[in-house]
C-alpha positions as CSV (number, residue, x, y, z in Angstrom):
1,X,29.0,46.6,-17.6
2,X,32.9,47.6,-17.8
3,X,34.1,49.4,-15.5
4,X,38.6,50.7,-16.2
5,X,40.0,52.4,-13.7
6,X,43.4,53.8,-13.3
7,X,43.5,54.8,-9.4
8,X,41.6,54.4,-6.0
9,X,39.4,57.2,-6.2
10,X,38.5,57.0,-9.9
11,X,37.7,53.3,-9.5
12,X,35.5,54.0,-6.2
13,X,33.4,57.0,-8.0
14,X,33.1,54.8,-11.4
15,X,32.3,51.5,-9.3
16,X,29.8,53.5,-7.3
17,X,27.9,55.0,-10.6
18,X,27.6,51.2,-11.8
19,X,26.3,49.8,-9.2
20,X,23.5,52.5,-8.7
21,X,23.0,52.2,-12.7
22,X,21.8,48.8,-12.0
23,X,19.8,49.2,-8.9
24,X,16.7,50.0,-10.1
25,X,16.8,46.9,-12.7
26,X,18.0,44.4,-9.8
27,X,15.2,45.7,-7.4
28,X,12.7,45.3,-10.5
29,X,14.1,41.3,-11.2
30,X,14.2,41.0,-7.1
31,X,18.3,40.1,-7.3
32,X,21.4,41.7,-6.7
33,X,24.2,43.0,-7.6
34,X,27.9,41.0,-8.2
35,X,31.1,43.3,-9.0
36,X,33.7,41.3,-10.5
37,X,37.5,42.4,-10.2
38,X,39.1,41.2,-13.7
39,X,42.2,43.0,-13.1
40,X,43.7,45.9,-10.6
41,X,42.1,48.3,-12.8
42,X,39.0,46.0,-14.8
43,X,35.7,45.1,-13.2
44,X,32.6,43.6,-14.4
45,X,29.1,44.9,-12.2
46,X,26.1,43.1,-13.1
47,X,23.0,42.2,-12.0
48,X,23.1,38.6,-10.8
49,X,20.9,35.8,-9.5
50,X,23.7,34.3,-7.6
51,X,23.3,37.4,-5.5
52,X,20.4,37.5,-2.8
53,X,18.0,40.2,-3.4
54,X,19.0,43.7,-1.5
55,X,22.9,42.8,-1.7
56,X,25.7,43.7,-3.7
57,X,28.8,41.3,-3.6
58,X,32.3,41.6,-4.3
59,X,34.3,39.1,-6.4
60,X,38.3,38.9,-6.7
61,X,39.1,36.9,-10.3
62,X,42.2,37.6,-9.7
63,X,43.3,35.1,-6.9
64,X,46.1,32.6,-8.3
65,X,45.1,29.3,-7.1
């Protein structure tokens, strides 16, 4: 799922809601949770098997190698 943002406490509250949207279907597959930033105000939360079981990760896509 999306998840646009325009400021701090908008993107906390809305990243929060995600995340607990898609607890009960990561507990269910046994995996967790990766929260992808696209941009400063785009992120991507979704259940993931690159994710231990029980965890939610963070990661930045917006690092310039």
């Amino acid at each position: 799922m999306t998840v646009l943002a325009d400021n701090r406490h908008e993107r906390d509250d809305r990243l929060e809601a995600a995340v607990a949207s898609l607890r009960d279907i990561a507990t269910e597959l046994r995996i967790g949770i990766l929260v992808t930033r696209e941009s400063p105000q785009s992120f991507t939360v979704a259940v993931s098997p690159l994710v231990p079981f029980g965890m939610t990760r963070e990661m930045d896509e917006t690092v310039d190698i």
